[in-house]
N, C-alpha and C positions, 0 to 999 in steps of 0.2 A: 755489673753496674748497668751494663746494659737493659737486660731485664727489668730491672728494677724500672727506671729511666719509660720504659713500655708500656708497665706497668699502672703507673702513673699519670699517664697519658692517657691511659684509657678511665682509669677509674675518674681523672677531670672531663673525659667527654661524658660518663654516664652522672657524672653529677651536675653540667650545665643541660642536660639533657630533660634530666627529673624537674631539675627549675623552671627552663621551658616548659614544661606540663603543667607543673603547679601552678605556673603565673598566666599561662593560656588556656587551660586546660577547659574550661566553661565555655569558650569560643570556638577551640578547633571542633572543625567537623565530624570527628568521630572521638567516641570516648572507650577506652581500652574497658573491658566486660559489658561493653554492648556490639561488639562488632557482628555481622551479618551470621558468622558462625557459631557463635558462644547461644549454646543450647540451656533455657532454664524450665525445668519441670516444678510444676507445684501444685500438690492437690492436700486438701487438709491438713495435719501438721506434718508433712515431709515434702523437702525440697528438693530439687537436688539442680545444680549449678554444672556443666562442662565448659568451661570457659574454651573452647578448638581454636577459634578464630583468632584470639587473642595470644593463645601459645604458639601458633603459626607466625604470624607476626613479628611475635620478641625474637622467635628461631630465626627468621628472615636476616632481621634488622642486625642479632649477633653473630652469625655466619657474616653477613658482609664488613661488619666492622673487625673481626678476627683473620680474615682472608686480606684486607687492608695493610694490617700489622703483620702480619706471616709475612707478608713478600719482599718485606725489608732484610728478610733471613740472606 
């Protein structure tokens, strides 16, 4: 139950979280696939998109929220 209980928790922080974006998202200062590092190539019809800076980021932000919830172990 525990787990579960955890579980929960986190899935209601990534979903006030998405809200926050969707409802700010036009105002905050930076908009996730345009960050400093997300590389876009485009010449004639092919594109090609690496989003780095953006995957970097999300890594950050769920490392720290998962190192949060671990320590209660």
């Amino acid at each position: 139950m525990e787990q579960l209980g955890r579980l929960l928790i986190i899935a209601g922080i990534l979903i006030v979280a998405a809200g926050i974006v969707m409802t700010f998202g036009p105002g905050l200062p930076f908009r996730l696939g345009r960050l400093p590092l997300d590389f876009h190539y485009q010449r004639g019809n092919f594109s090609f998109y690496l989003p780095l800076g953006t995957s970097l980021l999300i890594s950050i932000l769920m490392t720290l929220i998962f190192s949060v919830f671990s320590r209660g172990r």
